[in-house]
C-alpha positions in Angstrom: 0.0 0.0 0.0 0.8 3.5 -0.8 1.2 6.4 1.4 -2.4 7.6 2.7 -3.1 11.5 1.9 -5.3 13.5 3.5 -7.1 16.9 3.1 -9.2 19.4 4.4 -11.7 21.3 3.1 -13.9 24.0 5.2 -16.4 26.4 4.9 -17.1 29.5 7.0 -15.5 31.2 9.4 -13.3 28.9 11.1 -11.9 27.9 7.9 -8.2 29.0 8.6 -8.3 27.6 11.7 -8.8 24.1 10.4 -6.1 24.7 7.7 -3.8 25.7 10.1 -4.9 22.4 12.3 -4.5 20.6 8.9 -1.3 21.4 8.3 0.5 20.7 11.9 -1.5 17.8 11.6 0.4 16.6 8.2 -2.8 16.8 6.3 -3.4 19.2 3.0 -5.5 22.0 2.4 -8.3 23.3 -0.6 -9.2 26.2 -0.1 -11.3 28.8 -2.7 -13.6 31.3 -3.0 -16.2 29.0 -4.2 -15.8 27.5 0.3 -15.8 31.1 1.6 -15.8 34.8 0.5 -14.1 36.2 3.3 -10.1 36.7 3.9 -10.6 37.3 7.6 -13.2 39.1 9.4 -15.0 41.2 8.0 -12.6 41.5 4.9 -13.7 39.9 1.8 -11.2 38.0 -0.6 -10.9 39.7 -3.8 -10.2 36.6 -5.7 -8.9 32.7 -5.0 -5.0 34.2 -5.2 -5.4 36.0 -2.1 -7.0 33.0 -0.6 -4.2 31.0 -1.5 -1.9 33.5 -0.8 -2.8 33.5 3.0 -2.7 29.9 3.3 0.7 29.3 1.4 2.2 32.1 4.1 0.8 29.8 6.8 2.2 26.9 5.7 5.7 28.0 5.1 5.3 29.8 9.0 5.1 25.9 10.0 7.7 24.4 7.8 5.4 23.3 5.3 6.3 23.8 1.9 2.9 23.8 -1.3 2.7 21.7 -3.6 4.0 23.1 -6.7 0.9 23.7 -9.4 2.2 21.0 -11.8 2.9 18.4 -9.0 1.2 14.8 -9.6 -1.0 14.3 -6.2 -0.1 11.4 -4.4 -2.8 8.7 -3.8 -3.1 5.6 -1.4 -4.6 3.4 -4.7 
């Protein structure tokens, strides 16, 4: 058996919270404007980049480095 990947995906307003909890966790993130319009509180994200944007910052705060765009995704089949 392969390695098992994981992900999480989260709507509303705790949604950075569970990406950050994701990523000490090991697991991945999806995030997008079609899961939540906001950047933060009361500040809405002006497109998916500044989404993104926030979440790669996080992950590289915790040591974890994204997945490049073109990167295969690895399964457990």
């Amino acid at each position: 058996m392969g390695e098992f990947v994981w992900s999480v995906c989260a709507v509303g307003h705790h949604q950075i919270n569970m990406y950050t909890a994701s990523l000490l966790m090991g697991g991945n993130v999806r995030v997008g404007l079609e899961d939540n319009l906001y950047l933060e509180k009361d500040v809405m994200a002006k497109n998916n980049a500044e989404q993104v944007a926030k979440v790669v910052r996080i992950a590289r705060e915790l040591g974890r480095e994204p997945a490049a765009q073109d990167e295969p995704v690895k399964s457990w089949v």
